[in-house]
N, C-alpha and C positions, 0 to 999 in steps of 0.2 A: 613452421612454428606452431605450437599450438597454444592455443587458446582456452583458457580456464572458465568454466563458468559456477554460477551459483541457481539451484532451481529453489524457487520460495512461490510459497501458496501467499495469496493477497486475498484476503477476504474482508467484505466491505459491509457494515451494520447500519441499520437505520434508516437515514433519510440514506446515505450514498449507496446503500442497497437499492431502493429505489431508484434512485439516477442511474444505476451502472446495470440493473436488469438482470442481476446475477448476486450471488450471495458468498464467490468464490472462483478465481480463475488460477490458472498456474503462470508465473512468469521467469523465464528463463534469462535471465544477463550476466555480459562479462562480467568476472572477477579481478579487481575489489568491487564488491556491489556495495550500494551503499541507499539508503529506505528513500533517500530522495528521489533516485533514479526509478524507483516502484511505483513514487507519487506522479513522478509526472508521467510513465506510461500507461497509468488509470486516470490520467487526464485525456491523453492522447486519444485512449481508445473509448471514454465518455469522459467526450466535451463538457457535461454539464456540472461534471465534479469538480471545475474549477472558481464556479460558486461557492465552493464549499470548502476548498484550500485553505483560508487563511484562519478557519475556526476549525478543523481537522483535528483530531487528536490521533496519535500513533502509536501501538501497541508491537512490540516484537516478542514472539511466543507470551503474551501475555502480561509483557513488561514495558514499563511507557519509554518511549522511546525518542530521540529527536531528529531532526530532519540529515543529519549527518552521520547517524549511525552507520555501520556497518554492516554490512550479512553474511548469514553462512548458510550453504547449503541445505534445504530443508527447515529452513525458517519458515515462522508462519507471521507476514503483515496483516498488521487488525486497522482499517481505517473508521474510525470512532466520533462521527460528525456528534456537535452538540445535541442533548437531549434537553427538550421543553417540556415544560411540565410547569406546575404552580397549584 
């Protein structure tokens, strides 16, 4: 049987660039993919981005997106922590 997958670029701005030590990884998952299963294997693989989960903002190719979205092959996730400023 074979197995379908989706590859999506996950690149992460800001503070979760900082936390995650990288500005962009590839991640590979079965199909249906879906942005939540993105989120939580950039928890998995920095822990410290689950600080930052519940104020996260989610970008797909550049469009906001929600935690149940869908993906398609060669998507790009944007994780978009809150910006401070005043």
């Amino acid at each position: 049987m074979h197995v379908s997958t989706v590859k999506v670029a996950l690149v992460y701005l800001g503070q979760a660039r900082e936390v995650a030590g990288t500005k962009e990884e590839e991640l590979i998952l079965e199909s249906p993919a879906k942005i939540e299963q993105v989120v939580s294997r950039a928890i998995t693989a920095h822990p410290k981005l689950s600080e930052l989960r519940e104020t996260i903002k989610l970008l797909i190719n550049g469009q906001w997106a929600t935690q149940n979205a869908e993906l398609r092959d060669g998507d790009r996730v944007t994780l978009l922590p809150p910006v401070g400023g005043g």
